[in-house]
C-alpha positions in Angstrom: 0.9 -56.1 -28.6 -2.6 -57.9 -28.3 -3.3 -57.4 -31.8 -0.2 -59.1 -32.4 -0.5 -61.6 -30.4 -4.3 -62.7 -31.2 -3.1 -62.4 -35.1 -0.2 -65.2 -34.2 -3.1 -67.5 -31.8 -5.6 -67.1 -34.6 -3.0 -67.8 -37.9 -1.4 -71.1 -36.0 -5.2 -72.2 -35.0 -6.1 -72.0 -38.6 -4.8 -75.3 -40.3 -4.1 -73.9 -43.8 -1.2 -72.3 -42.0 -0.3 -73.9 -38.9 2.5 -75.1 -40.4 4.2 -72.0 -41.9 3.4 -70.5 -38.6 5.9 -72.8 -36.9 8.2 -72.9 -39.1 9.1 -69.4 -39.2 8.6 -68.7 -35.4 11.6 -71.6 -35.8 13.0 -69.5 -38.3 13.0 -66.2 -36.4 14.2 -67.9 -32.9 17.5 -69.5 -34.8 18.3 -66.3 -36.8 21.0 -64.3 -34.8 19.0 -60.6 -36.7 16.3 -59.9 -33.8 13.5 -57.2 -32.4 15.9 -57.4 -29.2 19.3 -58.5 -30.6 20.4 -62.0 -28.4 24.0 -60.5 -27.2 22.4 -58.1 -24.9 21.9 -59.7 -21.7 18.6 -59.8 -20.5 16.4 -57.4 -22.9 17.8 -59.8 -25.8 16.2 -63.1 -24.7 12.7 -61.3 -24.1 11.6 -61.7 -27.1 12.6 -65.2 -28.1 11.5 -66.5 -24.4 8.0 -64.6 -25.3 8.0 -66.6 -28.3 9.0 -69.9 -27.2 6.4 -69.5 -24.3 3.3 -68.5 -26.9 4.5 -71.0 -29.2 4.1 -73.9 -26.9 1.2 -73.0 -25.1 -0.3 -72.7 -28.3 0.6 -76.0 -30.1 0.0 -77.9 -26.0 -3.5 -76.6 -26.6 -4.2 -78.1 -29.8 -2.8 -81.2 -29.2 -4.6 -81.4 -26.3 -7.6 -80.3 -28.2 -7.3 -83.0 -30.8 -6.6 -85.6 -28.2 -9.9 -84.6 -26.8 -11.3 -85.0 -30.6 -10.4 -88.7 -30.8 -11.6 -89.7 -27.2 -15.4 -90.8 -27.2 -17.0 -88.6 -24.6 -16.7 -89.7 -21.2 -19.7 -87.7 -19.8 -22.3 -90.3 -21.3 -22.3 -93.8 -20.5 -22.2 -96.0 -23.6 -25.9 -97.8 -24.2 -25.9 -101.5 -22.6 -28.8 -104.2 -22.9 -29.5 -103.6 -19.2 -30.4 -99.9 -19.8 -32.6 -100.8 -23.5 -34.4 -103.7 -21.3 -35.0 -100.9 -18.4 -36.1 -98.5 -20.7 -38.8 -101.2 -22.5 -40.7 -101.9 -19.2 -41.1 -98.4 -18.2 -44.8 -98.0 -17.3 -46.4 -94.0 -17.6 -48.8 -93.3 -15.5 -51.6 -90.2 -15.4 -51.5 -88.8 -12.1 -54.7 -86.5 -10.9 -55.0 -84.3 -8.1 -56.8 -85.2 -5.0 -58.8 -82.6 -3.8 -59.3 -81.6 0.2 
């Protein structure tokens, strides 16, 4: 089952076929033929809530991902004229030991 399931994260992370991926996960959750047919009660949804669940976590994630793509980073503060004009009067200094 994990072999499976990293297969389906890896093939809908891969752009090439992201698409496909979807499409037949679609596909598969619409057609009535199932691992688990749908008109037994419970053991017929576990499979399609499985997929609905991986599916979305899967596509939330790269959303999120690319909406993390287009942001600027946050974690460093954008270069201003007060920081350049710090930066240009910064005296160095030698330091030396003073002995006892």
């Amino acid at each position: 089952m994990q072999t499976l399931y990293n297969w389906y994260r890896n093939t809908l992370r891969n752009p090439k076929y992201r698409w496909w991926i979807v499409l037949g996960t679609l596909a598969y959750l619409m057609n009535p033929i199932d691992i688990s047919p749908d008109f037994l009660p419970i053991i017929g949804e576990i499979d399609d809530i499985a997929l609905v669940t991986l599916l979305v976590a899967e596509v939330s994630q790269i959303v999120i991902d690319k909406m993390k793509a287009r942001q600027p980073n946050a974690d460093v503060p954008p270069p201003s004229a007060a920081t350049n004009a710090a930066a240009a009067h910064t005296v160095e200094v030698e330091s030396v030991s003073v002995p006892e």
